[in-house]
C-alpha positions in Angstrom: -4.0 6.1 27.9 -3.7 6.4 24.5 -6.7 4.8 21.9 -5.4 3.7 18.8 -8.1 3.4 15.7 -8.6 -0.1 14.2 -6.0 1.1 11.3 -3.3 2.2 13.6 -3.7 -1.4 16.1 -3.9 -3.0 12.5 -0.1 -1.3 11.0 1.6 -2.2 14.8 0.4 -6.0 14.2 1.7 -6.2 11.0 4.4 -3.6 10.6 7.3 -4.2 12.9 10.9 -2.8 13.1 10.1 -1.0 9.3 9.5 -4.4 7.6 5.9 -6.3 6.8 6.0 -9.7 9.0 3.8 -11.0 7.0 0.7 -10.4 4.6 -2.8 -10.6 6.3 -4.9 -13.2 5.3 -8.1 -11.1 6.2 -9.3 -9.2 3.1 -10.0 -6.2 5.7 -7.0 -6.0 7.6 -4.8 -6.7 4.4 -6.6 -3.5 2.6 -4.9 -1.6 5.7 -1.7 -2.3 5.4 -1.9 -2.2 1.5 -2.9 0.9 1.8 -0.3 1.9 4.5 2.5 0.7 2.0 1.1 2.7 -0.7 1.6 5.8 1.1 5.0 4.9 2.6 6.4 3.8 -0.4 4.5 5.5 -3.5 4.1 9.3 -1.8 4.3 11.2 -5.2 1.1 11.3 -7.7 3.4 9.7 -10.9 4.1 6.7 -12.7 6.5 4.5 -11.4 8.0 2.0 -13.4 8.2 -1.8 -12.2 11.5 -2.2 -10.9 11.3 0.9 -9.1 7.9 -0.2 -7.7 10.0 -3.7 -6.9 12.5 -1.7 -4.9 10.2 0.1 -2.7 8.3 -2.7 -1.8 11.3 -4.6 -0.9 12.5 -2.4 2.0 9.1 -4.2 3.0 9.0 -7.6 2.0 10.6 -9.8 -0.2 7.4 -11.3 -2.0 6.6 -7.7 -4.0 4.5 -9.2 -6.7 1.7 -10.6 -4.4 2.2 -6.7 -3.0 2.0 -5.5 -6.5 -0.6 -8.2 -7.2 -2.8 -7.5 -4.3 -2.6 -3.8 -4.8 -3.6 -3.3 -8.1 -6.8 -6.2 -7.0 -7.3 -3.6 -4.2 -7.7 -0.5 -6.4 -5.1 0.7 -4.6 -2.9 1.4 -7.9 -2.9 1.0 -11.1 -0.9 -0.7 -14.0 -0.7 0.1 -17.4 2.1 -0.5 -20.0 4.4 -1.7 -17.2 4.4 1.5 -15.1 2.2 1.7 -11.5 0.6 5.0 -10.5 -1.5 5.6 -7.5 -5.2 5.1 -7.7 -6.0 7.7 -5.6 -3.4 11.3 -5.2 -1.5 11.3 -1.3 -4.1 12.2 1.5 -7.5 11.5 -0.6 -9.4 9.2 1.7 -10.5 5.6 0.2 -14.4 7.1 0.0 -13.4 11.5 -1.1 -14.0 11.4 -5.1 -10.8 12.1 -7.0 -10.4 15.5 -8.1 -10.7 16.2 -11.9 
């Protein structure tokens, strides 16, 4: 039998058929699937504009600016002059410095 890690058990809860059922109220679990949808829908290292950012988070879930919202709070990303770029590069854990 297969033991999932608390991130996977928390992605099948919340991620179902492709589309975010709904946005965890726990601070922990929501950082989860933040970051899950940060990978899935931001993969490249670039800035992304705001309506593309709206677009990806739509195949999601319709409310995208508590996403966008709650990801820049997160650290997740960051905004500046209307464009979003990852806070971190694809693959860094939350806790490996960023490379320079």
């Amino acid at each position: 039998m297969e033991r999932l890690s608390y991130e996977e058990k928390v992605v099948r809860s919340f991620i179902r058929d492709g589309r975010l059922v709904s946005i965890p109220a726990r601070e922990k679990k929501r950082q989860v699937v933040l970051g899950y949808l940060v990978d899935a829908c931001f993969p490249q290292d670039r800035a992304y504009p705001e309506k593309e950012v709206n677009q990806r988070l739509a195949l999601y879930h319709p409310d995208v600016a508590a996403l966008r919202r709650q990801m820049v709070d997160g650290g997740l990303m960051t905004r500046a002059s209307g464009e979003y770029r990852r806070a971190r590069p694809a693959g860094t854990a939350p806790d490996e410095p960023r490379p320079v």
